[in-house]
Structure formats: C-alpha cells, structure tokens
C-alpha positions in Angstrom: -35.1 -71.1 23.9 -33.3 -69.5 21.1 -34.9 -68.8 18.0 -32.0 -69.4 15.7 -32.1 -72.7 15.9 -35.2 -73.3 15.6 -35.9 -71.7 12.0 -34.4 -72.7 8.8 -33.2 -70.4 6.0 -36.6 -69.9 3.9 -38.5 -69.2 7.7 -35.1 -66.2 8.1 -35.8 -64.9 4.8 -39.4 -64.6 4.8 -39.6 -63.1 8.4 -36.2 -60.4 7.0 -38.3 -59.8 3.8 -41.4 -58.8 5.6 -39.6 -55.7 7.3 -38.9 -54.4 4.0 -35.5 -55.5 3.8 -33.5 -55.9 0.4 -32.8 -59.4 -1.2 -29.3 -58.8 -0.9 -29.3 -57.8 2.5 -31.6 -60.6 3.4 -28.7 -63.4 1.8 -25.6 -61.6 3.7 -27.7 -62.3 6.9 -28.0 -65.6 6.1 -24.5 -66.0 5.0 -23.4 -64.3 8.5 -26.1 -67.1 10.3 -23.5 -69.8 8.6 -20.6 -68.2 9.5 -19.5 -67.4 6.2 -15.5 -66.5 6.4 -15.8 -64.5 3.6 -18.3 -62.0 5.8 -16.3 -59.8 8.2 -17.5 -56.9 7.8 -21.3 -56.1 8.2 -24.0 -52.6 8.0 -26.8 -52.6 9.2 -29.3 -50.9 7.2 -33.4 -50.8 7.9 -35.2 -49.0 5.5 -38.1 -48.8 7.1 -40.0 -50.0 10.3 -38.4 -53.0 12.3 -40.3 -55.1 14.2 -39.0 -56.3 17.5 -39.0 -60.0 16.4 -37.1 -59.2 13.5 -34.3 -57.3 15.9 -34.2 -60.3 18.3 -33.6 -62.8 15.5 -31.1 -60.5 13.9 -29.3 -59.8 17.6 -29.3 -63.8 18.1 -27.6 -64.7 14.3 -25.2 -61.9 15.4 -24.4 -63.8 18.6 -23.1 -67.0 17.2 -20.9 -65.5 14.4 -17.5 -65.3 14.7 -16.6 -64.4 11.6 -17.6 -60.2 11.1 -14.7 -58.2 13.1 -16.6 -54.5 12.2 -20.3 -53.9 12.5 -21.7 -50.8 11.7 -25.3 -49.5 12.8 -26.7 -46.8 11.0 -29.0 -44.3 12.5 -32.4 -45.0 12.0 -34.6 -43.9 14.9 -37.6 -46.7 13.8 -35.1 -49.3 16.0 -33.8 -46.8 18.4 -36.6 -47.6 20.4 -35.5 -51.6 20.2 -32.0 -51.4 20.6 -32.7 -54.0 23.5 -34.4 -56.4 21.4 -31.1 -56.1 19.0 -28.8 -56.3 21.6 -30.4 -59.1 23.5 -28.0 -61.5 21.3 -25.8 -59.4 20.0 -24.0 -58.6 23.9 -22.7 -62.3 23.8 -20.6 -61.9 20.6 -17.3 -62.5 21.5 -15.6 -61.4 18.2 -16.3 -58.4 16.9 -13.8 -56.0 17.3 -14.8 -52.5 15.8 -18.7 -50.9 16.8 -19.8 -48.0 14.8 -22.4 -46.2 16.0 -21.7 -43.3 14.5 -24.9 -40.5 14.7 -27.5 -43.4 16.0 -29.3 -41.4 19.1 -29.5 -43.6 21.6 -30.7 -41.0 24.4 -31.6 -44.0 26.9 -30.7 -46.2 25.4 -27.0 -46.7 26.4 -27.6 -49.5 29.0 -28.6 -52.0 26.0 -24.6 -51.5 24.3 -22.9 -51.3 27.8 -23.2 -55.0 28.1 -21.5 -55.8 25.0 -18.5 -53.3 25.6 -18.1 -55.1 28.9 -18.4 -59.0 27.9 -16.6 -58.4 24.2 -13.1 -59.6 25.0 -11.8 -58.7 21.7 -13.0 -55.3 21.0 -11.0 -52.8 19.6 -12.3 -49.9 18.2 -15.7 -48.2 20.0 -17.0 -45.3 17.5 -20.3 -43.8 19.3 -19.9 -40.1 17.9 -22.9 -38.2 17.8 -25.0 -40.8 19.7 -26.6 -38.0 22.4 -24.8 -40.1 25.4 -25.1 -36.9 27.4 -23.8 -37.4 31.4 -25.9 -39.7 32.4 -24.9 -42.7 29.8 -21.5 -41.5 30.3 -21.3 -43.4 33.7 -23.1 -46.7 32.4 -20.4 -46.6 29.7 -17.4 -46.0 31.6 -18.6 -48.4 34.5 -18.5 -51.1 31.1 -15.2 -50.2 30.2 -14.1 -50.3 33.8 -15.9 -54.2 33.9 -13.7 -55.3 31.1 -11.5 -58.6 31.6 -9.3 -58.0 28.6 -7.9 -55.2 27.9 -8.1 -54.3 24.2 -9.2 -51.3 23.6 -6.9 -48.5 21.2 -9.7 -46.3 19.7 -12.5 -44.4 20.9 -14.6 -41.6 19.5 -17.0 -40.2 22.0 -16.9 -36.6 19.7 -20.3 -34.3 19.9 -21.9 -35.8 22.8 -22.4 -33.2 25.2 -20.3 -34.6 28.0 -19.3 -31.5 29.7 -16.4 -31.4 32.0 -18.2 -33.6 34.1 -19.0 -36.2 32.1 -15.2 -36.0 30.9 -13.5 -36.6 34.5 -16.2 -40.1 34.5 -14.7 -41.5 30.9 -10.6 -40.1 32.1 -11.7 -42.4 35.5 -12.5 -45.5 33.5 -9.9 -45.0 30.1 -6.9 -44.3 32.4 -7.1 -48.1 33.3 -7.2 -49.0 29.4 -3.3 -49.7 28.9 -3.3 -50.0 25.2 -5.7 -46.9 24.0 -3.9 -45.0 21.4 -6.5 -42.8 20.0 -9.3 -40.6 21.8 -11.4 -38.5 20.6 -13.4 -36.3 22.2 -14.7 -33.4 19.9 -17.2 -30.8 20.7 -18.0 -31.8 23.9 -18.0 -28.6 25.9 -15.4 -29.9 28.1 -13.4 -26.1 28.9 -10.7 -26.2 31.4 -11.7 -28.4 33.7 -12.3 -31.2 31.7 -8.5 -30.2 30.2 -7.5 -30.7 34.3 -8.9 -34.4 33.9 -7.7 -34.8 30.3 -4.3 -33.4 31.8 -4.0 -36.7 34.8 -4.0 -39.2 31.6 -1.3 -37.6 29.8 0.8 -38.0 32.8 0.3 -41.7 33.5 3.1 -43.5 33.4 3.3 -46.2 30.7 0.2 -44.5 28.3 0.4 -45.4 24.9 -2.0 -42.5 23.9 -0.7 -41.1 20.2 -3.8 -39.3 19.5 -6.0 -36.5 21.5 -8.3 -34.7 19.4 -10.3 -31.8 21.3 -11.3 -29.7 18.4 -14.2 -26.9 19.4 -14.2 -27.7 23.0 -13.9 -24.0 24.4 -11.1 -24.6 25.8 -9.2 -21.3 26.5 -5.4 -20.2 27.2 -5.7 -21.7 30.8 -7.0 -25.1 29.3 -4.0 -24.7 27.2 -1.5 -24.1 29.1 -2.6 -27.6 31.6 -2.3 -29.4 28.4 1.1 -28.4 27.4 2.5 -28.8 31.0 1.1 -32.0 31.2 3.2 -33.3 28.1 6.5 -32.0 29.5 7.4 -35.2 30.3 5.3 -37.4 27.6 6.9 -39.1 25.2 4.0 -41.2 23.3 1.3 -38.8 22.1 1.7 -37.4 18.3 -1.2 -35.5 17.9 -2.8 -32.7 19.8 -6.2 -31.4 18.0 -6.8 -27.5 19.3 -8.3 -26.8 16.2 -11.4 -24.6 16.8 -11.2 -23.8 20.0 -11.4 -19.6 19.5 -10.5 -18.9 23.1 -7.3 -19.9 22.7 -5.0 -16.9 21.8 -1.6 -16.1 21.3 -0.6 -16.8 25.2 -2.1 -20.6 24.8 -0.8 -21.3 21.0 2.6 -20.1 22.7 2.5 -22.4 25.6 2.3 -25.3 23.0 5.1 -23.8 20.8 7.0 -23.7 24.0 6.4 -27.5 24.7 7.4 -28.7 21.5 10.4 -26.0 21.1 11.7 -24.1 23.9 14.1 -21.8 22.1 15.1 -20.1 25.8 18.5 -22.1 25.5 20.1 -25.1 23.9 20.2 -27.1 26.7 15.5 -26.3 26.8 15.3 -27.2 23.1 16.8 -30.2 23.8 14.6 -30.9 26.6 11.4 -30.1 25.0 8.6 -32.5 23.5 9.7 -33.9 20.2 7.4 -35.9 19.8 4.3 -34.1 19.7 4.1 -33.5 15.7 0.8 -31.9 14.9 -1.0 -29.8 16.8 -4.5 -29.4 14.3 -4.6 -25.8 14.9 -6.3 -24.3 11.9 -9.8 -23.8 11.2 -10.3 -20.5 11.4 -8.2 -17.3 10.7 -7.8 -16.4 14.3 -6.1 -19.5 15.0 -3.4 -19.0 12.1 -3.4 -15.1 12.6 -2.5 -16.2 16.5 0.0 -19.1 15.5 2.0 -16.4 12.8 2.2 -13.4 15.8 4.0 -16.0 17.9 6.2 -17.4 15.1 7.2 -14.1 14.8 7.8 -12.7 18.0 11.6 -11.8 18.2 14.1 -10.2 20.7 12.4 -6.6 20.6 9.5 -7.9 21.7 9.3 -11.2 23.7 12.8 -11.7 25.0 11.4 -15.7 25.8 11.8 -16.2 22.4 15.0 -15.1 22.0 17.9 -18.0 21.1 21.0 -17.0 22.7 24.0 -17.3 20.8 27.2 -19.7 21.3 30.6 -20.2 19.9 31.3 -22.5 17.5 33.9 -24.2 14.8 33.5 -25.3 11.6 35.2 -28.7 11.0 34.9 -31.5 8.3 31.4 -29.5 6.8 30.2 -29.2 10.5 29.2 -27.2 12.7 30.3 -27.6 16.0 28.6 -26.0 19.0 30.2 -24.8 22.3 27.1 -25.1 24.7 28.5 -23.6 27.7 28.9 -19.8 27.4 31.9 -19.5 30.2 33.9 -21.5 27.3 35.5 -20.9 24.2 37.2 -22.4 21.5 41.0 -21.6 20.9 42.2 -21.9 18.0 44.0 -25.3 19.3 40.8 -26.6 19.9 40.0 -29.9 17.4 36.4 -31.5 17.8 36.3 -35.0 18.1 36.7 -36.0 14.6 38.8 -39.6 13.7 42.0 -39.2 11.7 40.3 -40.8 8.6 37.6 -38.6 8.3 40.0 -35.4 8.9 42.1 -36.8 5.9 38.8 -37.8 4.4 37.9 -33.8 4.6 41.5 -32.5 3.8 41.3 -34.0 0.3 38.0 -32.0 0.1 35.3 -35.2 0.2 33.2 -33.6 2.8 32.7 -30.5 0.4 31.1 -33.1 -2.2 28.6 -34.5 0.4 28.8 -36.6 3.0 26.5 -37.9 6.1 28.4 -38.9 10.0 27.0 -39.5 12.9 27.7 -37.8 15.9 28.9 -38.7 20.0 26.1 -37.2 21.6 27.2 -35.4 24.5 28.6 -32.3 25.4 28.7 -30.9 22.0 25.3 -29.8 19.9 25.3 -29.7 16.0 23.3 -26.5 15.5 22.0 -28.5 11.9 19.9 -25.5 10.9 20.8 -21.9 12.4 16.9 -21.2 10.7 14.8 -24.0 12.7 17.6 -24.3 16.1 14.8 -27.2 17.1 16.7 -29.5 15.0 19.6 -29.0 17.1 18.7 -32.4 18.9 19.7 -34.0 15.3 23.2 -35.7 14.7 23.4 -35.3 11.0 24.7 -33.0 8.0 24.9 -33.7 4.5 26.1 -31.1 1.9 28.1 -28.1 1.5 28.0 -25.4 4.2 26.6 -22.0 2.2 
C-alpha cells in the first residue's frame, strides 16, 4: 500500500525534517504533494544523509504530481546508493518533461532511471552529463529510449561519460528512431572515428530534425572529420557542429568542413554546398584558429581547390549580373532580364540612391560580394556599386 496516502501533512513534515532538510524545502514538498500549480519546477537538494524511507516517500509524492515539468537532482553520493528507493514512485510520473541529472554518479545505478525514460510519455529534455554511465548503462538507457510509446524527445546531453565509440554506435541505434531530437550532445566521450562512422548514419537519415551536434574534445581526427562533413552533403537541418577541442584535427579536417559549407571550386559547388550548417564551435585552443586561418588563406599559389574561377559579367540597374557558363559571353546586345519600369526606374538614376529587387533564380547568379563568393546563392543588392 502506498504511503502517501496514508500520512498527513505534520506526519510528511516531521519524517522530511528528521533528514536534516530545510523548513523551506520541507513546505515546497508539501505543496508539490497537493499539486500546487504554482510548483513546476523542483531541486532536489539533501544536505546530508537520506534515509531510504525518506526517498520512497519523496519518490511516491513525486508520482502523483502533475504539476512540476523540470526536476533537477543534484549530486550527492549519500542517495546514490538509494536511487531505487527514489525512483520506486517517481518512474510512474507521467508529466515531467525535463530530468537533470547533471554530475550525479550513478555508476550502477542506471537501471533505477531507465524505467522512467521509458514509461514518461511527455519527456522532453534528458540531461545526464557527467553521471559515469560508462558502456554498460549505455545499453539499459538506449534499450529505454527504444521502449518509448511517445515520441518526444528533442534534447539530450550524455557529455563526459566515457562512452567510447562503442557505447556511441548503442545510443545512434536507439536515437535514430527519436523523430523529433534536435539537440545531442555528446562531449568528451572518447568516441574518435568510429564513433564519427556511427554519428555519420544519423546525419544521413532522412527526415532528422537534428539542429545541434556538439562533439567537443572527442579525439576525433582529420578522418573523423572528413565522415562528418560528407555526411552533411546532403543535410539540410543541423545548425551547429561542435569540433571545438578536438587537437587532432588539422588543416586537412578544418578544410573538409570549409568545403562542406563553401565549396569555392565553382559557382555552380557554392551553390550546392551546405548552407545551413552555421557554426562550427571550433575554437578553444590556438591550434584550432592557427589551422582555421592557414586554410582561410590558402590561395591559387598554393592550393588550386581553393581557387574561384572567374566569369563574365554585366553591370545593369546597380547589379551584378553573372554569366555562369564559361563557353558564353555577353555582347554588348545582351540585356539581363530586367522589367521596363525598373530600367526607367535606373535611367533616372534611383537605383544609384539605394534600392533592394529580387531576383529569377535560374540561370543567372548575382555574385552579391566578389569578397565572400558564398553569398552568391543570395538574390539581393542594396546600394551603390563602389
């Protein structure tokens, strides 16, 4: 039979108060036993020794609330030991939507949280950084995620929990089924190149919705690189790749990223690169920018990938005008597509006092800035040609 029915409010306080626990803490338990709407949000902090009744009682309140969306569970390693006496009630909660675990070790201890990552329909955000998962809690944590009947997940941190390659190919096994994950992080966890190989089949799923990867300090070297960046040729969701800290990577794995998101080979590659890809998180260190500024600056003479080739072109109405194929020309018959108005419009000089027009986009390329050609993709020019 459950306890929580079966003890009032001055029997709660008195058992709380006896584990050393703070008057306020003890009345924002009670308030969470009654389902107080005001209370979604809700830390668990033990200053001292917890005994296992006091965990169970706790784990049962926590059952029946449906009120607190985030509860955070601070690392204390007095109730590491009793994370089953916590979680007892607290698996059945069918509301909460964000765990942070954040640094609690939980070593063995993994099996008592799988069951509420499985059963919680409504969970969102799983933080269990730092928490010494290792390989072995990796597989009761994936096979949890796998279990779900919802799926509801967008965030998980699993950073600094010595997963290994290994333990990486498990999670990528169960999180490639999770539909709607749009962050994953994954620092320091040792996972090299082969756990970039696993990393590498989720950002090829069709239909991800991934935005964010972050790998930072994974030694992950120039091969690890270079599967990441062909993996995204074709990606068009995630935003943010973290590298940063990951020493092994030199200038021939910064370049096949600067390659993905920019491939200045022709006009017709830059338009076919990644644009979505935004930040790459590469500096910690002064390796990583001293690598990032040799390739930035890498010209003809001495890398002739990184060359832009040139293409004729006509200035018309404060535009630049781009003739893509090289076997062509422009004569000096040769009008762009521009409307009678706005060549009137231009003839009475209003495009020199500023003006923005969208472009057909086809054939023709506006080369917007000769010193960033990425932007070529962009339909847009405002302002006096200098």
């Amino acid at each position: 039979m459950s306890c929580a029915s079966s003890l009032d409010d001055d029997d709660d306080r008195l058992l709380f108060k006896e584990q050393q626990m703070t008057d306020e803490f003890v009345e924002k338990i009670i308030s969470i036993k009654h389902n107080q709407r005001s209370i979604t949000s809700f830390e668990i902090y033990f200053p001292q020794y917890q005994s296992t009744i006091s965990l169970q009682r706790l784990g049962d309140i926590l059952r029946r609330n449906t009120r607190v969306k985030t509860l955070v569970i601070k690392n204390y390693s007095q109730i590491e030991q009793r994370m089953a006496a916590l979680m007892g009630g607290l698996q059945y909660n069918q509301y909460i939507q964000t765990l942070n675990l954040r640094g609690f070790n939980l070593r063995e201890q993994t099996q008592y949280i799988a069951p509420f990552i499985s059963k919680n329909p409504k969970l969102v955000d799983l933080n269990l950084s730092g928490c010494n998962i290792r390989q072995s809690g990796i597989i009761l944590l994936s096979n949890a995620i796998m279990d779900r009947s919802k799926d509801s997940i967008c965030k998980v941190n699993l950073s600094e929990n010595g997963l290994g390659s290994i333990g990486v190919e498990v999670l990528i096994s169960a999180v490639v089924k999770c539909n709607q994950l749009k962050e994953l992080y994954l620092d320091d966890n040792e996972i090299g190149t082969k756990g970039c190989n696993s990393l590498a089949n989720l950002l090829k799923r069709n239909g991800s919705k991934l935005e964010t990867l972050s790998l930072y300090d994974n030694s992950i070297d120039n091969e690890g690189a270079i599967v990441l960046s062909r993996s995204l040729k074709k990606n068009s969701t995630l935003k943010c790749l973290g590298l940063r800290g990951n020493k092994r990577i030199t200038m021939p794995g910064w370049l096949s990223i600067l390659r993905l998101v920019c491939d200045t080979s022709s006009i017709n590659s830059i338009k076919a690169s990644n644009h979505t890809v935004n930040n790459i998180g590469m500096f910690r260190s002064n390796d990583d920018s001293r690598h990032l500024r040799i390739v930035a600056s890498m010209g003809a003479k001495n890398n002739k990938q990184c060359t832009v080739q040139s293409y004729p072109i006509i200035i018309a109405a404060g535009m630049i005008w781009v003739w893509a194929d090289t076997n062509t020309k422009p004569n000096s018959d040769d009008k762009p597509p521009i409307s009678n108005l706005l060549q009137r419009f231009d003839e009475m000089g209003g495009t020199a006092r500023g003006f923005q027009r969208d472009l057909p986009y086809g054939y023709e390329l506006l080369g917007e800035n000769l010193a960033d050609i990425s932007f070529a993709i962009q339909s847009s020019f405002c302002g006096d040609i200098k």
